[in-house]
mmCIF file of the N, C-alpha and C atoms, coordinates in Angstrom:
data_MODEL
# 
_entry.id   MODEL 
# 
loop_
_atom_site.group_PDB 
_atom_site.id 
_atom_site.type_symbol 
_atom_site.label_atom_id 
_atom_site.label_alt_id 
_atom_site.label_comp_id 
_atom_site.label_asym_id 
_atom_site.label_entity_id 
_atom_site.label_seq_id 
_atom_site.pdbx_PDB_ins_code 
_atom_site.Cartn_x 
_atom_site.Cartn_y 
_atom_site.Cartn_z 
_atom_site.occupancy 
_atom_site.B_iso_or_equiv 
_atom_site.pdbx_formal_charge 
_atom_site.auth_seq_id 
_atom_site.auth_comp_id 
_atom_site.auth_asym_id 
_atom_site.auth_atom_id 
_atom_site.pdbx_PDB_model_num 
ATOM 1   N N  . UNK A 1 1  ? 135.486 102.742 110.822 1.00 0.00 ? 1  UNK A N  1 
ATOM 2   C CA . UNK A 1 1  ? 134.683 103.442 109.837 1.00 0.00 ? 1  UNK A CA 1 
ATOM 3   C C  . UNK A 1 1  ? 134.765 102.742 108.472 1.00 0.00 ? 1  UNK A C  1 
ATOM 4   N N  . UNK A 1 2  ? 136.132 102.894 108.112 1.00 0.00 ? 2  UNK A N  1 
ATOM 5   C CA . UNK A 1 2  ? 136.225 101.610 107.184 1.00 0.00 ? 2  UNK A CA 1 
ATOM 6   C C  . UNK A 1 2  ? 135.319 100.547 106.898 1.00 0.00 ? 2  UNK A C  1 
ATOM 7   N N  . UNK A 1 3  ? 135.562 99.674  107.900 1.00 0.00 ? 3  UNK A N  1 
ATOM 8   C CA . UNK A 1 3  ? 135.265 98.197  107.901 1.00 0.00 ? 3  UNK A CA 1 
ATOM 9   C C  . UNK A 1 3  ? 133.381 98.707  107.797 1.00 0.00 ? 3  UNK A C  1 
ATOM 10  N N  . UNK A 1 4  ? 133.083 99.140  108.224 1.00 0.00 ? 4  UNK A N  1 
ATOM 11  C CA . UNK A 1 4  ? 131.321 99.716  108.426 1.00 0.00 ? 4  UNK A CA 1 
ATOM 12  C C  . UNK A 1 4  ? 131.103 100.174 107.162 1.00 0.00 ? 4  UNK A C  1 
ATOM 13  N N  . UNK A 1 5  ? 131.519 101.055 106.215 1.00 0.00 ? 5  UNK A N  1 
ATOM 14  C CA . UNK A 1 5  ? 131.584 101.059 105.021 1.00 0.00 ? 5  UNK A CA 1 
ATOM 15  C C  . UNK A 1 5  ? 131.355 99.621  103.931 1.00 0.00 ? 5  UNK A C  1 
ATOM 16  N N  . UNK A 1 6  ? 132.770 98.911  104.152 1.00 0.00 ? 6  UNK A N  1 
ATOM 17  C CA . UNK A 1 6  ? 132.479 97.966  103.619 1.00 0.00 ? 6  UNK A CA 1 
ATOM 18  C C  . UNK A 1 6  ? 131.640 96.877  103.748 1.00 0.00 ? 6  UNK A C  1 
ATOM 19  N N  . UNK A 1 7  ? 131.294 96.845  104.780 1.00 0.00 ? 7  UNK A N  1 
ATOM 20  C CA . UNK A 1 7  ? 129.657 96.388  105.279 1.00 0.00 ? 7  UNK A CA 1 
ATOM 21  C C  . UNK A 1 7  ? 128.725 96.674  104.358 1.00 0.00 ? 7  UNK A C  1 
ATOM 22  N N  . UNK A 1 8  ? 128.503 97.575  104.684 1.00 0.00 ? 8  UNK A N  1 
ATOM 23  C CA . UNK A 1 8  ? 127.075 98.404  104.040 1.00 0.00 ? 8  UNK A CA 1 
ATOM 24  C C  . UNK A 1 8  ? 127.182 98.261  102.563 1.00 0.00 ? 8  UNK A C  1 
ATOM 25  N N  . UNK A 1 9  ? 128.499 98.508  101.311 1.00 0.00 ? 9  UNK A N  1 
ATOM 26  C CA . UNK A 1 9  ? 128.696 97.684  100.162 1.00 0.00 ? 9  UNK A CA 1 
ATOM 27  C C  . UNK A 1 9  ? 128.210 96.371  100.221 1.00 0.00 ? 9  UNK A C  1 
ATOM 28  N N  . UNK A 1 10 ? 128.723 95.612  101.251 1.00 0.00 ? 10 UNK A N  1 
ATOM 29  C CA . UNK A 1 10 ? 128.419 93.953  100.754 1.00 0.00 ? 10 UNK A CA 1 
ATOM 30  C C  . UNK A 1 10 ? 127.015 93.909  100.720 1.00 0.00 ? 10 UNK A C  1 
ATOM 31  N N  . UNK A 1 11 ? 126.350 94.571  101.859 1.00 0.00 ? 11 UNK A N  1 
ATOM 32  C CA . UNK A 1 11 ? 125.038 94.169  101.785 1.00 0.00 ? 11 UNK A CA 1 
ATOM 33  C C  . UNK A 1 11 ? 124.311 94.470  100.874 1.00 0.00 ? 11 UNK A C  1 
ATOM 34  N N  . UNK A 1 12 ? 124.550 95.837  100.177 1.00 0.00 ? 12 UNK A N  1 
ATOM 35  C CA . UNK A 1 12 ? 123.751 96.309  98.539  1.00 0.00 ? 12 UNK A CA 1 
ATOM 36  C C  . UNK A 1 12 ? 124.209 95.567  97.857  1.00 0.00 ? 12 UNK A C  1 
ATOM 37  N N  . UNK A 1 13 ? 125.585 95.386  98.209  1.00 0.00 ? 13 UNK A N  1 
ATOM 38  C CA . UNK A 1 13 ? 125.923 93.908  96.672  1.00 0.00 ? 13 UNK A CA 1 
ATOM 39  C C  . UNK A 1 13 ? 124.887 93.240  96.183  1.00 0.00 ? 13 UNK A C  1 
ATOM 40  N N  . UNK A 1 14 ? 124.923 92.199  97.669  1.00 0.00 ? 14 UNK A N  1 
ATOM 41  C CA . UNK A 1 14 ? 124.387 91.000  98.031  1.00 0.00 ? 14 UNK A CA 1 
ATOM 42  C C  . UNK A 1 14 ? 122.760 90.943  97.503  1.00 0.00 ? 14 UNK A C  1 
ATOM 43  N N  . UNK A 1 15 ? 122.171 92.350  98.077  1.00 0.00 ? 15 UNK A N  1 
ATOM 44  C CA . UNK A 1 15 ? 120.827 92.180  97.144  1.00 0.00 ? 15 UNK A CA 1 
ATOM 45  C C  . UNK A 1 15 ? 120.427 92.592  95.915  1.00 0.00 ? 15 UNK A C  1 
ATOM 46  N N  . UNK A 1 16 ? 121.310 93.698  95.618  1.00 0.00 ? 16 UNK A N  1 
ATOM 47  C CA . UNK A 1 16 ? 121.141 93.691  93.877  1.00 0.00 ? 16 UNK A CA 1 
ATOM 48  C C  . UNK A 1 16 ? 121.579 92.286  93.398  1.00 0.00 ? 16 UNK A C  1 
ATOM 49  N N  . UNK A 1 17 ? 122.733 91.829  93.794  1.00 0.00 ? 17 UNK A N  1 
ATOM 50  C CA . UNK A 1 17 ? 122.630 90.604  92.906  1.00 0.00 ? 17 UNK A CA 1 
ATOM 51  C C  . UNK A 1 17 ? 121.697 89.267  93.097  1.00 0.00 ? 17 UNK A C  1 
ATOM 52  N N  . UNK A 1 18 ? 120.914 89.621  94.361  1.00 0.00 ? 18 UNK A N  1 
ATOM 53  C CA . UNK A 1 18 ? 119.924 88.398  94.676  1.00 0.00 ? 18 UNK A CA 1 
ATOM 54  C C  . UNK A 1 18 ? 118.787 88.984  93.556  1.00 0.00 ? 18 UNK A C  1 
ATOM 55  N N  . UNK A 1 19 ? 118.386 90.235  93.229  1.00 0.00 ? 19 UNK A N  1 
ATOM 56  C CA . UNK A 1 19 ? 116.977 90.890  92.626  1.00 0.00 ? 19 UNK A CA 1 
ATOM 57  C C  . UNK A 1 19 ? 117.562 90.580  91.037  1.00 0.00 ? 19 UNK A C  1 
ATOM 58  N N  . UNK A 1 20 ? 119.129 90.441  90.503  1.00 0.00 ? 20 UNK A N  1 
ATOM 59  C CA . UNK A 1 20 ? 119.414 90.173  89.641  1.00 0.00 ? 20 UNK A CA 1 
ATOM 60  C C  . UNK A 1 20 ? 119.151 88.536  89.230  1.00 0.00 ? 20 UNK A C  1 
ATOM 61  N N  . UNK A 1 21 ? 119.129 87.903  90.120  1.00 0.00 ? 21 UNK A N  1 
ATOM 62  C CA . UNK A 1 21 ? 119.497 86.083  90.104  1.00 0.00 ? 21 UNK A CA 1 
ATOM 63  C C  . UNK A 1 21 ? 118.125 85.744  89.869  1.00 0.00 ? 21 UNK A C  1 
ATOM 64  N N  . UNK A 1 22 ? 117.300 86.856  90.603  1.00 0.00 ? 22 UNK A N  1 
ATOM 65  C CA . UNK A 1 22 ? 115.776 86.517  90.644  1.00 0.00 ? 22 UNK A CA 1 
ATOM 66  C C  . UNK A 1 22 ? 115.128 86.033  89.172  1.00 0.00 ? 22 UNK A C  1 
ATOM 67  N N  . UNK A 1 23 ? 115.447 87.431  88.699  1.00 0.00 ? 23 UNK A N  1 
ATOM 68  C CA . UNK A 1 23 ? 114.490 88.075  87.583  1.00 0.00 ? 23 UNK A CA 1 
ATOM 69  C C  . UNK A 1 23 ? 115.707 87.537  86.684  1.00 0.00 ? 23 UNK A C  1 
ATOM 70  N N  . UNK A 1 24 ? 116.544 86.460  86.701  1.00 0.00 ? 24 UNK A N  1 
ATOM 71  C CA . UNK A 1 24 ? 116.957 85.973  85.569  1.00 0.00 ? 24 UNK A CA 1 
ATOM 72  C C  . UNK A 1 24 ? 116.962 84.837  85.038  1.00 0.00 ? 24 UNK A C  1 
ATOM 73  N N  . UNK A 1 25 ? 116.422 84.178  86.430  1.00 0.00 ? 25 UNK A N  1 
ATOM 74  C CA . UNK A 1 25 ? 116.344 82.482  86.938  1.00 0.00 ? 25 UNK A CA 1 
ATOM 75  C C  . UNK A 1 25 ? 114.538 82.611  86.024  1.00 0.00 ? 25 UNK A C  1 
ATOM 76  N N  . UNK A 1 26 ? 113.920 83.851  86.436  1.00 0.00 ? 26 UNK A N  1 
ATOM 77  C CA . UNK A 1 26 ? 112.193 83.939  85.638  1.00 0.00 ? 26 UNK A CA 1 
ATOM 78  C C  . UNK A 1 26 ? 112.589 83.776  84.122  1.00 0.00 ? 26 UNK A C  1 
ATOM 79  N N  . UNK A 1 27 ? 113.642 84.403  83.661  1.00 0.00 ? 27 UNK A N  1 
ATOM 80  C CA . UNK A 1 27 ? 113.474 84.741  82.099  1.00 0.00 ? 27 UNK A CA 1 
ATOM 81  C C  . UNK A 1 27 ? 113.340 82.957  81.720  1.00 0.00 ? 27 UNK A C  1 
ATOM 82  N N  . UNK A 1 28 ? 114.708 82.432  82.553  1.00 0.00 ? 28 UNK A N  1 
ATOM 83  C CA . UNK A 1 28 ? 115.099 81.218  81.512  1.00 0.00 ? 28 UNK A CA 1 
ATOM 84  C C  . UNK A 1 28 ? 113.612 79.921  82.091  1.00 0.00 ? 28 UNK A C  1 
ATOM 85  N N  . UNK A 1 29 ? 112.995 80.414  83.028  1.00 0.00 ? 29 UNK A N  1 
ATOM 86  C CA . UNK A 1 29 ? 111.983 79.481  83.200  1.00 0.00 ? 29 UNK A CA 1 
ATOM 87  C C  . UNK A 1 29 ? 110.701 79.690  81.817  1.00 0.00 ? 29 UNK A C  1 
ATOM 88  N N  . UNK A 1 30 ? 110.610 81.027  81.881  1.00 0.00 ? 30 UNK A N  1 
ATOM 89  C CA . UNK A 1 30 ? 109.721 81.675  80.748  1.00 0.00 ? 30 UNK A CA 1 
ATOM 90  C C  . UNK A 1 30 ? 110.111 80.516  79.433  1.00 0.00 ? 30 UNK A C  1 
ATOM 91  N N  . UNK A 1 31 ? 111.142 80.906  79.506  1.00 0.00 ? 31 UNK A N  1 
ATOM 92  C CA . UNK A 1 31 ? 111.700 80.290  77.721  1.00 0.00 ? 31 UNK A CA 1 
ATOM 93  C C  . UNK A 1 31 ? 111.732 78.505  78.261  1.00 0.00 ? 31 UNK A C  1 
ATOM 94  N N  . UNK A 1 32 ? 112.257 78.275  78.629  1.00 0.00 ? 32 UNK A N  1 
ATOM 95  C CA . UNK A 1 32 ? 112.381 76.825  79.298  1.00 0.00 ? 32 UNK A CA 1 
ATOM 96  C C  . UNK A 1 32 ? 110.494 76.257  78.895  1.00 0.00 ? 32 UNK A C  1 
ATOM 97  N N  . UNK A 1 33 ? 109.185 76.607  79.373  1.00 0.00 ? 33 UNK A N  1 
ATOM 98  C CA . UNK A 1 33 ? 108.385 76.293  79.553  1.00 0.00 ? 33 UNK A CA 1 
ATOM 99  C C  . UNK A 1 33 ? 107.847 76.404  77.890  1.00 0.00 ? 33 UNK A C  1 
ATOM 100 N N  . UNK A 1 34 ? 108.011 77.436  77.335  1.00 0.00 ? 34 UNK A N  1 
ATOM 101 C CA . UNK A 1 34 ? 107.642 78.128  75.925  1.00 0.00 ? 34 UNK A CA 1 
ATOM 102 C C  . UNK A 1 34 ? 108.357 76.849  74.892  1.00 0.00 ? 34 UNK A C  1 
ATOM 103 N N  . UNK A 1 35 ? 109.610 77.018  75.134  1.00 0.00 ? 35 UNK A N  1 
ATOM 104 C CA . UNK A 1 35 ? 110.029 75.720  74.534  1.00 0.00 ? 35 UNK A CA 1 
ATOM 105 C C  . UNK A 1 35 ? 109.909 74.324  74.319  1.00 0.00 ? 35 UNK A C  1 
ATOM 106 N N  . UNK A 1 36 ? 109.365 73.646  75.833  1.00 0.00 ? 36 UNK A N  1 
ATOM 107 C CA . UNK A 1 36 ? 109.102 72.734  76.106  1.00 0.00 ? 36 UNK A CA 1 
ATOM 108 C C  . UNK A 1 36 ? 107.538 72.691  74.938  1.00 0.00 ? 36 UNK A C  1 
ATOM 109 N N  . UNK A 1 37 ? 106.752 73.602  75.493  1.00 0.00 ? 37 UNK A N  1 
ATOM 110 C CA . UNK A 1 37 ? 105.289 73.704  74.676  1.00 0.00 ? 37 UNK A CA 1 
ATOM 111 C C  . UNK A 1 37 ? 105.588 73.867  73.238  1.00 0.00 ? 37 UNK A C  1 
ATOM 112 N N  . UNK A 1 38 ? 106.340 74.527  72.521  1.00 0.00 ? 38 UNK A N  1 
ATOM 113 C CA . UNK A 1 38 ? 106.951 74.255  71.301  1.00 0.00 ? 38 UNK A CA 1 
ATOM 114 C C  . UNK A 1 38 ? 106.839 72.945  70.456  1.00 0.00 ? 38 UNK A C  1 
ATOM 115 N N  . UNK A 1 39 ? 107.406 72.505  71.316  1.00 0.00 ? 39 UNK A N  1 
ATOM 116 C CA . UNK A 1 39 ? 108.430 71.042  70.875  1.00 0.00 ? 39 UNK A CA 1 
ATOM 117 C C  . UNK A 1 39 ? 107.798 70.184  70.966  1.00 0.00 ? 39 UNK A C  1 
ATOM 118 N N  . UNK A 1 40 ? 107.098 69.725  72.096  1.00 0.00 ? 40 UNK A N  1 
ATOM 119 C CA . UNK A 1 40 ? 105.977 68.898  72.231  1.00 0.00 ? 40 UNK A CA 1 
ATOM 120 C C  . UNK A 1 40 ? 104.704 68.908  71.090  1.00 0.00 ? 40 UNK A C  1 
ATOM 121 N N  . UNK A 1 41 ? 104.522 70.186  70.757  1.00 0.00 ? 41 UNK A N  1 
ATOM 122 C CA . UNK A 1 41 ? 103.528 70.716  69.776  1.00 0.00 ? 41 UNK A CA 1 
ATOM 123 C C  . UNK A 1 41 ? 104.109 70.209  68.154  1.00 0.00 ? 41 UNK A C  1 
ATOM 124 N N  . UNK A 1 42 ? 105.641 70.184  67.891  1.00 0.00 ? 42 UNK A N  1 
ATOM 125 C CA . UNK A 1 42 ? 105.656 70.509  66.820  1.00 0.00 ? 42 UNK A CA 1 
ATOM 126 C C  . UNK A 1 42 ? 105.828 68.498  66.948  1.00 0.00 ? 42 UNK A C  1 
ATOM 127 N N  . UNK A 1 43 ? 106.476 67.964  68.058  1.00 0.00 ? 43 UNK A N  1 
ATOM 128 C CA . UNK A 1 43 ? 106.782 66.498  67.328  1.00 0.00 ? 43 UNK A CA 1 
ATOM 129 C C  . UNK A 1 43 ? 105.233 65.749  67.339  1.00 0.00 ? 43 UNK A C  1 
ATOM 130 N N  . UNK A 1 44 ? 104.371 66.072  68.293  1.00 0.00 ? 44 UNK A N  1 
ATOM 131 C CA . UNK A 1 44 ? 102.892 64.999  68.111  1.00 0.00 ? 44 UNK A CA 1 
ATOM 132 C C  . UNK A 1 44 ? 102.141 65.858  66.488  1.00 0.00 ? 44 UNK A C  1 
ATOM 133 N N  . UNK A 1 45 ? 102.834 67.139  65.933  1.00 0.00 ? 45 UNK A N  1 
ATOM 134 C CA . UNK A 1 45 ? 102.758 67.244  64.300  1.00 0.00 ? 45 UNK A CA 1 
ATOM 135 C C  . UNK A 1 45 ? 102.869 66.148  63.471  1.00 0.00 ? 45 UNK A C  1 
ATOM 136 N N  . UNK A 1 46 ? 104.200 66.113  63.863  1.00 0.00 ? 46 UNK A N  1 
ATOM 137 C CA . UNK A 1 46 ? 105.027 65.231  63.284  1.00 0.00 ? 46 UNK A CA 1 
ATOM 138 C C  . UNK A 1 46 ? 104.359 63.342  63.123  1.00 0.00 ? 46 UNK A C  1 
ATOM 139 N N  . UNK A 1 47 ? 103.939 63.140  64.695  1.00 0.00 ? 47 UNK A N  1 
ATOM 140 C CA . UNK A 1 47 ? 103.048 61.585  64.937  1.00 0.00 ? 47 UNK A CA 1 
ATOM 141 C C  . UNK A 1 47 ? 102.273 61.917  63.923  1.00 0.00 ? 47 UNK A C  1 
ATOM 142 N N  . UNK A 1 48 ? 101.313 62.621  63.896  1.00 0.00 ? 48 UNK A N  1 
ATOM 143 C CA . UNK A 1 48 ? 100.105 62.568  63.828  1.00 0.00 ? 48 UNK A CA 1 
ATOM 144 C C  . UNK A 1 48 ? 100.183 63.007  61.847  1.00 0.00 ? 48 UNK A C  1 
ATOM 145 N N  . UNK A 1 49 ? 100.826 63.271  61.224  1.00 0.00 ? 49 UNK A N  1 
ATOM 146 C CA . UNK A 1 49 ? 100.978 63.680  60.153  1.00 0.00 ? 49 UNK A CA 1 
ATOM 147 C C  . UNK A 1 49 ? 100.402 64.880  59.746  1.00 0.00 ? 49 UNK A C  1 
ATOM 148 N N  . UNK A 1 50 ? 99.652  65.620  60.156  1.00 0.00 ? 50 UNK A N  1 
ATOM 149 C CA . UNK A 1 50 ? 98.516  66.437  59.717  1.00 0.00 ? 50 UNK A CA 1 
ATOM 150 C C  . UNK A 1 50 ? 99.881  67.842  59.421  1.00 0.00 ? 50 UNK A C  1 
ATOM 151 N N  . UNK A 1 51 ? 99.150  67.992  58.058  1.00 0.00 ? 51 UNK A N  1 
ATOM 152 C CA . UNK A 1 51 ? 99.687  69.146  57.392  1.00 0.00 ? 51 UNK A CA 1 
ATOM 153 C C  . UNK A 1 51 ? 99.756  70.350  57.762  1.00 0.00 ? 51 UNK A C  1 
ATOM 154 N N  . UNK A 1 52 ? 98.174  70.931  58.805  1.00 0.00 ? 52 UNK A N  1 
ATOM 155 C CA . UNK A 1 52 ? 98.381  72.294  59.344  1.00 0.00 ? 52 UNK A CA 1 
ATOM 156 C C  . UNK A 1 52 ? 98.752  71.900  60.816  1.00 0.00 ? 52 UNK A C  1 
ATOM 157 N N  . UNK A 1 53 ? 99.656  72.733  61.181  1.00 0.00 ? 53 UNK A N  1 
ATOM 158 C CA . UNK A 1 53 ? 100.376 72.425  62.993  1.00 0.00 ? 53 UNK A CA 1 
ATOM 159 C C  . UNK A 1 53 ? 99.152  72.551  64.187  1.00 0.00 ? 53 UNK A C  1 
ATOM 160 N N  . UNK A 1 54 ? 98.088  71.889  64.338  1.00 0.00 ? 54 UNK A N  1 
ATOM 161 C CA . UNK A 1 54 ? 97.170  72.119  65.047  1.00 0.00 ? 54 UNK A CA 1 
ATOM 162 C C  . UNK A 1 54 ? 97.834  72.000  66.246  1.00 0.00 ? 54 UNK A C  1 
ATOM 163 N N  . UNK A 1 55 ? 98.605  71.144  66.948  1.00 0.00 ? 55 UNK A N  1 
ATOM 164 C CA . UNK A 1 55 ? 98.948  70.725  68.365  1.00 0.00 ? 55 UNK A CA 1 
ATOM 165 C C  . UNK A 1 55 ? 100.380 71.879  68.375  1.00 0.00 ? 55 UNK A C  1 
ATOM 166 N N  . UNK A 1 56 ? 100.730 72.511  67.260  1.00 0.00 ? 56 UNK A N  1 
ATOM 167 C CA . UNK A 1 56 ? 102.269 73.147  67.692  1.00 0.00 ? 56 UNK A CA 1 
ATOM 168 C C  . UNK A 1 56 ? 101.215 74.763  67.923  1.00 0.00 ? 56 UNK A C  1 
ATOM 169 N N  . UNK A 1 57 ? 100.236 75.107  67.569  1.00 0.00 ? 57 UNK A N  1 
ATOM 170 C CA . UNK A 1 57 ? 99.820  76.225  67.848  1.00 0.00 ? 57 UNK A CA 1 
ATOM 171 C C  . UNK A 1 57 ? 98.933  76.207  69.408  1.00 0.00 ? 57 UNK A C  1 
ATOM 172 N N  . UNK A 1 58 ? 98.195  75.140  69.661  1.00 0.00 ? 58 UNK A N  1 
ATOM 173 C CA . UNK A 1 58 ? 97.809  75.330  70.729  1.00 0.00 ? 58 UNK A CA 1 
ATOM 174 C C  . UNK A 1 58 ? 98.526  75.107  72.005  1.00 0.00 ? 58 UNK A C  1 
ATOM 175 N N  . UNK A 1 59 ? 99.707  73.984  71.713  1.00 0.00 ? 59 UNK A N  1 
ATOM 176 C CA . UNK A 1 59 ? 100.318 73.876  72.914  1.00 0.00 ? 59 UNK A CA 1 
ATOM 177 C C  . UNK A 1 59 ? 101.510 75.413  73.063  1.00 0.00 ? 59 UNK A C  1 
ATOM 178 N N  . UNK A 1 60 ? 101.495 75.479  71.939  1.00 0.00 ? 60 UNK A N  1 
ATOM 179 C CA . UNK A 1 60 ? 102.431 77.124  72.199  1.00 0.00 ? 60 UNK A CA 1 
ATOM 180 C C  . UNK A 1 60 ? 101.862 78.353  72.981  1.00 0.00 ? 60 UNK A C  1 
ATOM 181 N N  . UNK A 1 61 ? 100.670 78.506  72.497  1.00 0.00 ? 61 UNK A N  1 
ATOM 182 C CA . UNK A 1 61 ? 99.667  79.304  73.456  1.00 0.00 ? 61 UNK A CA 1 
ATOM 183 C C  . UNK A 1 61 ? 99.279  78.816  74.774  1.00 0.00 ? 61 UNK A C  1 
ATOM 184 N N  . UNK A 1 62 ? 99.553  77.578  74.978  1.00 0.00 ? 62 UNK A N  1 
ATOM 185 C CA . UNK A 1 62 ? 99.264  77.409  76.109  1.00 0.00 ? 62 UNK A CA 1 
ATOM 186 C C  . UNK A 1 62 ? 100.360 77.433  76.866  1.00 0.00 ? 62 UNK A C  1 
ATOM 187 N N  . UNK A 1 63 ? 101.376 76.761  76.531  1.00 0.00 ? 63 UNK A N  1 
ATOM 188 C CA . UNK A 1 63 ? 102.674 76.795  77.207  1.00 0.00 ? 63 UNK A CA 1 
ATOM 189 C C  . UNK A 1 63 ? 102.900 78.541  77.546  1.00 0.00 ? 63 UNK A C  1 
ATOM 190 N N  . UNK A 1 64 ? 102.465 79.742  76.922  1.00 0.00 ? 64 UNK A N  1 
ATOM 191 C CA . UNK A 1 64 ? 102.726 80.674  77.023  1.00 0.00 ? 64 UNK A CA 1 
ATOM 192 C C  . UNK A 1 64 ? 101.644 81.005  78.306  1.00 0.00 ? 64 UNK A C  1 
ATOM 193 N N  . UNK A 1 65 ? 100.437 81.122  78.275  1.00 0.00 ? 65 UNK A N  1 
ATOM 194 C CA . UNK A 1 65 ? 99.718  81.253  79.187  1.00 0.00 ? 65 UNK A CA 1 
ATOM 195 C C  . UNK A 1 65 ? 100.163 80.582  80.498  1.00 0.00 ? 65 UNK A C  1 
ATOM 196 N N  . UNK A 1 66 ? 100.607 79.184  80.611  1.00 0.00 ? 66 UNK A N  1 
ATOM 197 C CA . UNK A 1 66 ? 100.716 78.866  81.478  1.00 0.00 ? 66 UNK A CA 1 
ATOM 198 C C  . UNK A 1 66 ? 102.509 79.649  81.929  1.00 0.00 ? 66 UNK A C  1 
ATOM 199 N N  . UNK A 1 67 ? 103.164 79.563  81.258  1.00 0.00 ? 67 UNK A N  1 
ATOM 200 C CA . UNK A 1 67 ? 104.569 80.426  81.546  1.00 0.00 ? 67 UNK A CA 1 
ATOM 201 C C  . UNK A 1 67 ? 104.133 81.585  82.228  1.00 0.00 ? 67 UNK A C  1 
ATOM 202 N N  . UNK A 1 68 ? 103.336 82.392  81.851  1.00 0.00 ? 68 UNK A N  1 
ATOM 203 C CA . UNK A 1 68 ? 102.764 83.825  82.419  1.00 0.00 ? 68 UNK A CA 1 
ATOM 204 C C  . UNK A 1 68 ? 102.371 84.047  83.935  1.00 0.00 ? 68 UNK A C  1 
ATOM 205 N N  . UNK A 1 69 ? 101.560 82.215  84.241  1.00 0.00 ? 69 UNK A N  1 
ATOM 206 C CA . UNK A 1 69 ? 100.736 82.190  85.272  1.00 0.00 ? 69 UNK A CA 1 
ATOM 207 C C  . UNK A 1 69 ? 101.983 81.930  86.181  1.00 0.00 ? 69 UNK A C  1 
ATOM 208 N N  . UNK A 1 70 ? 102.639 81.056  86.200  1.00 0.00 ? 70 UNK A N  1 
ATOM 209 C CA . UNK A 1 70 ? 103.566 80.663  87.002  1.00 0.00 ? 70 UNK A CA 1 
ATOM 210 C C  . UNK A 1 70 ? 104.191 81.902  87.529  1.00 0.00 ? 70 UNK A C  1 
ATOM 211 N N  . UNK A 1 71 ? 104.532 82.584  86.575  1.00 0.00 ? 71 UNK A N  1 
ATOM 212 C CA . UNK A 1 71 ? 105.157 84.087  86.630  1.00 0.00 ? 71 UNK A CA 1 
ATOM 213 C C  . UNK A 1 71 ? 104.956 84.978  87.593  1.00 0.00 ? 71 UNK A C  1 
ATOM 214 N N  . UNK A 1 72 ? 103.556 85.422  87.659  1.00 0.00 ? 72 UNK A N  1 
ATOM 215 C CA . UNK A 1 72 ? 102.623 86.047  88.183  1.00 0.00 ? 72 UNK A CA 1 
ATOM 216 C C  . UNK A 1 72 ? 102.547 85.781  89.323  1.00 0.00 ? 72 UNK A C  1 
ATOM 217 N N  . UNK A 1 73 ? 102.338 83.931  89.643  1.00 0.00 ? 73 UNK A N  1 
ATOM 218 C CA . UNK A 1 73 ? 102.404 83.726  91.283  1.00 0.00 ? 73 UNK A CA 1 
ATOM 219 C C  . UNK A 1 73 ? 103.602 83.671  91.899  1.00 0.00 ? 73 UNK A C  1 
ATOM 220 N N  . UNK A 1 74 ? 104.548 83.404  91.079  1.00 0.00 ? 74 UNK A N  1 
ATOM 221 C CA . UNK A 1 74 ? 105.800 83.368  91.634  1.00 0.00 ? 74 UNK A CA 1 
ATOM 222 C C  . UNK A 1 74 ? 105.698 84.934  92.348  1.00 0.00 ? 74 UNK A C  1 
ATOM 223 N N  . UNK A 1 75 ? 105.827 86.119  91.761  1.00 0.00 ? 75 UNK A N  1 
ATOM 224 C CA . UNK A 1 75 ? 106.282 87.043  91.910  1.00 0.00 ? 75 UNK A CA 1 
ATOM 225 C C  . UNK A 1 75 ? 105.317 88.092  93.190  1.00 0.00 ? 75 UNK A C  1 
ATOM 226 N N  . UNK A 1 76 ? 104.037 87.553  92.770  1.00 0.00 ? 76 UNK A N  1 
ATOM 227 C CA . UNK A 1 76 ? 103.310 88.139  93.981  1.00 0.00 ? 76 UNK A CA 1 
ATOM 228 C C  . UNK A 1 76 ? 103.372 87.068  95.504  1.00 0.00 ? 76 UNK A C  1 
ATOM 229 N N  . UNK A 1 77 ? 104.035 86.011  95.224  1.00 0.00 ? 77 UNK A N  1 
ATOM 230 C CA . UNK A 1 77 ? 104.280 85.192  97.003  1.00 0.00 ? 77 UNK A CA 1 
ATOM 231 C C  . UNK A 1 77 ? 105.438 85.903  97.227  1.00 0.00 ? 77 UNK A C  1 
ATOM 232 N N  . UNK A 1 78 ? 106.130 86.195  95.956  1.00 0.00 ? 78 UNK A N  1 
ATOM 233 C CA . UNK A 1 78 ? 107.955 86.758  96.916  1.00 0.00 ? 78 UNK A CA 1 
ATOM 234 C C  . UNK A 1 78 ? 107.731 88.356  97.587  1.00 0.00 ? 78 UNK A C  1 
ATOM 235 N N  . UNK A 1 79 ? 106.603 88.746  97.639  1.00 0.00 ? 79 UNK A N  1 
ATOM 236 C CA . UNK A 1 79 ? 106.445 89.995  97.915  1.00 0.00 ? 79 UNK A CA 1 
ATOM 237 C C  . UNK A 1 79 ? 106.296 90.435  99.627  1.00 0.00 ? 79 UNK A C  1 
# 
């Protein structure tokens, strides 16, 4: 009875912490991608000299859009 008990623990463990690993491995991809689009945006600023951040605003919005999309399919194939 025991041992069947502790069964049935491991296995809720095992998937709360897989639904935890999931949805935490998404956050740092989110930011990972946002950042990347950031940075890229703010140094071709930087090449290019231009005073208003034209390339740090669009690649930020885009890096965000595209962060979203990835998101989205990720989460509706794991279903």
């Amino acid at each position: 009875m025991k041992n069947r008990l502790t069964n049935n623990y491991k296995k809720k463990q095992k998937q709360s912490d897989q639904g935890f690993l999931r949805y935490t491995t998404i956050a740092y991809q989110l930011i990972a991608i946002i950042a990347v689009g950031f940075l890229a945006g703010y140094f071709l600023d930087r090449f290019t000299g231009w005073t208003f951040p034209v390339f740090k605003i669009i690649l930020s919005f885009g890096s965000v859009i595209a962060a979203l999309y990835i998101i989205v399919k990720k989460l509706l194939n794991e279903k």
